[in-house]
C-alpha positions in Angstrom: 51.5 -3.7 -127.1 51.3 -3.2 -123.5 54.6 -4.8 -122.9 56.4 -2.6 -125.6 54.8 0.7 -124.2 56.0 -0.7 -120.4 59.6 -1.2 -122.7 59.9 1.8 -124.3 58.9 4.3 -120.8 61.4 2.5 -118.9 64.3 2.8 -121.9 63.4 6.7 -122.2 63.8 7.2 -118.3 66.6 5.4 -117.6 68.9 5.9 -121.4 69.0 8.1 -124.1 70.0 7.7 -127.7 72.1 4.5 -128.5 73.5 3.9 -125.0 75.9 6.6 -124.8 76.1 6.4 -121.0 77.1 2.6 -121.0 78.9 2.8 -124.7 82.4 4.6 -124.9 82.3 6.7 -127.8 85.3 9.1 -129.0 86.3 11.9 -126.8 88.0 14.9 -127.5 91.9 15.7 -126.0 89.3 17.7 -123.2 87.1 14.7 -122.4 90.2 12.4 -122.7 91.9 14.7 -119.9 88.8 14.6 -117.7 88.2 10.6 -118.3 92.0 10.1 -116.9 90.5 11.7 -113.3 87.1 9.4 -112.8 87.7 5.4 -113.5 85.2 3.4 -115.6 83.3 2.3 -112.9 82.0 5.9 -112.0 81.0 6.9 -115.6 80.2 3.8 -118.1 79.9 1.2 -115.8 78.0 2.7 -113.1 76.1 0.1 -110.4 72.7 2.7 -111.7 73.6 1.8 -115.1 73.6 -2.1 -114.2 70.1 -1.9 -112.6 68.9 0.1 -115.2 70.2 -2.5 -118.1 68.9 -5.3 -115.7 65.5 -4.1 -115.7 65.3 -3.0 -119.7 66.7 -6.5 -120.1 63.9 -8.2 -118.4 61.6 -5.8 -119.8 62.6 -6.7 -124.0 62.7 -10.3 -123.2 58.9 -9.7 -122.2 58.0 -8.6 -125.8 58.5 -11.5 -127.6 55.6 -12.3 -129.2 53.6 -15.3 -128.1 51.4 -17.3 -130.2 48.5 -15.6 -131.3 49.8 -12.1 -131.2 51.6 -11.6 -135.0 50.4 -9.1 -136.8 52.3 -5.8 -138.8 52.7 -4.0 -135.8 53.4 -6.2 -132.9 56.0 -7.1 -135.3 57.3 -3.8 -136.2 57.4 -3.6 -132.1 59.0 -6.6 -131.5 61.6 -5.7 -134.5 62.8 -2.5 -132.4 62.9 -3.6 -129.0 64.7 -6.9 -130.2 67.3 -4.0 -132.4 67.6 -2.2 -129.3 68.4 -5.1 -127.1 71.4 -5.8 -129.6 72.9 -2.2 -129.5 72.8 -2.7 -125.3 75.0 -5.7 -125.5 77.4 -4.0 -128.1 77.5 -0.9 -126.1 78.1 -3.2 -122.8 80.8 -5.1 -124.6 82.5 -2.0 -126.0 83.0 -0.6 -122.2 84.0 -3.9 -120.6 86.8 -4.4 -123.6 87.8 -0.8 -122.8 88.0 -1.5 -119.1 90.0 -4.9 -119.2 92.1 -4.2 -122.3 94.8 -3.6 -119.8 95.5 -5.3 -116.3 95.9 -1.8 -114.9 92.1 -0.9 -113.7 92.8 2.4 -113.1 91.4 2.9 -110.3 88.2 1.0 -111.8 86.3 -0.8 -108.8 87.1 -4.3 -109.3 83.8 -5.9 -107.7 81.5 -3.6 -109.7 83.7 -5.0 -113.5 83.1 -8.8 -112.0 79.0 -7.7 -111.7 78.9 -6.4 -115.3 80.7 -9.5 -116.2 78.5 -12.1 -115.1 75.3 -9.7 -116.1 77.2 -9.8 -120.3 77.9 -12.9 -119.8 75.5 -14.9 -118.5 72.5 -12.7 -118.9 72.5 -10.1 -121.6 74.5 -11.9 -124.3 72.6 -15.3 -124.0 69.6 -13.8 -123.8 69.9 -11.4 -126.6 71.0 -14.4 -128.9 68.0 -16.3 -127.8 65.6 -13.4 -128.5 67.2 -13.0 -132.2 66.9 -16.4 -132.5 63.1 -17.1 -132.2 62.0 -13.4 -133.1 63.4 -13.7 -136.3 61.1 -16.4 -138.3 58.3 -14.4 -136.8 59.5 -11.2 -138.7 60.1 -12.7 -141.9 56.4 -13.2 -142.8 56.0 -9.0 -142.9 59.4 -8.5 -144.3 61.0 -7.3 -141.4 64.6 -8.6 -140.7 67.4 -8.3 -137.8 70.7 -7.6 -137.6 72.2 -10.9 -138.6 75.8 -9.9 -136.6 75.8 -8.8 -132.8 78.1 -6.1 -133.3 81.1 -5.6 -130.5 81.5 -8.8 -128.2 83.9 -9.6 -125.4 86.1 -12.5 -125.8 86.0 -15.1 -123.8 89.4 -14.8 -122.6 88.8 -11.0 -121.6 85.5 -12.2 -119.9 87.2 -14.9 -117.8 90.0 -12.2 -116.2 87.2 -9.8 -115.4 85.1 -12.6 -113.7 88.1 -13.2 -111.6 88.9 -9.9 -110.1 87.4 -9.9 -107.4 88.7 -13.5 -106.1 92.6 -12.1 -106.9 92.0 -9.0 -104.6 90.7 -11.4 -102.0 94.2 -13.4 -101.8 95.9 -10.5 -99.4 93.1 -10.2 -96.9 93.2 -13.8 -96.8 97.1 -13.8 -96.5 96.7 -10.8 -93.4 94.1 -12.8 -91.4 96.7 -16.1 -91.6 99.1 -14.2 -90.5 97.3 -12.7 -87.2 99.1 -12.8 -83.9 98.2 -16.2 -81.9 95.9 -15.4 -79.4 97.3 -15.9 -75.3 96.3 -18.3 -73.3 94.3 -17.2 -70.2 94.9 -20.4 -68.4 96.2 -20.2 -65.0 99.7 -21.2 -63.9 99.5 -24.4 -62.8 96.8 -25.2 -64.1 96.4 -27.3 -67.6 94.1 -26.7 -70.4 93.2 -30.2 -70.3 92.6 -30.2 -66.5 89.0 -31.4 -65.9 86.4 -29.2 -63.8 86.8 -31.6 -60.2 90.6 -31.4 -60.3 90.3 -27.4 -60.6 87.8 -27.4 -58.1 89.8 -29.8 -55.9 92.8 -28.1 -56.0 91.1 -24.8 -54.5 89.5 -26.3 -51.8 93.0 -27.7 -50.8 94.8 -24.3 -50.8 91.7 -22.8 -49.1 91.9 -25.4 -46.3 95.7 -24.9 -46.1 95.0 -21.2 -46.2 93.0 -21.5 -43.4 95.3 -23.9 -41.3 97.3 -21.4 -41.3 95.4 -18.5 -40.1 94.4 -21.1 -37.1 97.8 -22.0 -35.6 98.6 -18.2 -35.6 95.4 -17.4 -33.3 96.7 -20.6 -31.1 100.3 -19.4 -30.7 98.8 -15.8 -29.8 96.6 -16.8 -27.4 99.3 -19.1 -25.5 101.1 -16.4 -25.4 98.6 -14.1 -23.1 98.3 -17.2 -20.8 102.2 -17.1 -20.3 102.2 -14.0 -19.2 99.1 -13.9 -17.0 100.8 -16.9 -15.3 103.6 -14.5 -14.5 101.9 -11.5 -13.2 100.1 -14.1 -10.5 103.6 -15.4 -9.1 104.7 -11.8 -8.9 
């Protein structure tokens, strides 16, 4: 009973009724107006609304009762949490069929559809199932039974376009960075990239000695010129 009271806090604090925030239901021409300005993403399928399923999720699958614990009101517990469970995944399914009946997202955030994709897909819906599944028996004894249909379900082909939309808007950025300018090469006229670290090093020391061979013969030719003409100012 302690894991249905921690269930039932947490699905009063973060929902309300039978998952209106996640579930489209039928709007007025008014609501229809302003649901054409905000995309899906910023009012059914929030990123708060994922966590929030996320942790009832884990929180319902905690209930199920272990051996031991049957009696008329675990079961009656487990029989509403297990209900409840099964109106999250039709109310999940219900918004992502809304969101990718068409290939036009409307402005929908494409990474955000993927995350609620894999969360239906390979957490909510197979987990749901296997709650029914084993819960079931258990309720028969005290004449409780379950929903023997899901309700609204994605199909699979629907699931498999939203699980890719995040790897087609890839494709461009990928496309842009191939196409990048080449970068230049800083290498040094003369000088190869393949050139080992002694012939670089060789090759300075040569033009520095040649640099300085230079400077030496034009202190040489200076200086025989002052003897010249000191040699002439003695004959005169």
């Amino acid at each position: 009973m302690s894991r249905y009271a921690h269930y039932v806090l947490l699905r009063v604090q973060c929902f309300g009724g039978m998952f209106d925030e996640i579930s489209p239901s039928p709007a007025s021409d008014k609501d229809k107006k302003k649901a054409l300005v905000k995309p899906i993403t910023s009012t059914n399928l929030r990123a708060e609304h994922l966590d929030a399923a996320k942790m009832l999720l884990k929180a319902g699958v905690a209930c199920q009762l272990k051996d031991g614990e049957e009696c008329e009101n675990t079961a009656i517990a487990v029989e509403r949490v297990a209900s409840d469970l099964i109106g999250l995944c039709g109310g999940v399914a219900a918004a992502l069929n809304r969101a990718l009946k068409d290939s036009d997202l409307k402005g929908a955030d494409p990474s955000l559809i993927k995350q609620w994709c894999e969360f239906y897909g390979e957490e909510l819906s197979p987990q749901t199932r296997s709650m029914v599944k084993k819960t079931t028996p258990k309720l028969d004894a005290f004449g409780l039974f379950l929903p023997s249909r899901m309700g609204a379900s994605v199909p699979q082909d629907v699931l498999q376009r939203g699980l890719k939309l995040e790897s087609t808007d890839s494709k461009p950025t990928e496309e842009a960075e191939g196409n990048e300018a080449p970068e230049e090469d800083d290498t040094k006229p003369g000088v190869q990239a393949g050139d080992d670290a002694a012939e670089v090093a060789e090759a300075a020391a040569s033009e520095e000695e040649e640099a300085v061979a230079e400077e030496g013969g034009a202190e040489e030719e200076y200086d025989y010129e002052e003897e010249y003409y000191d040699d002439e100012e003695e004959e005169a």
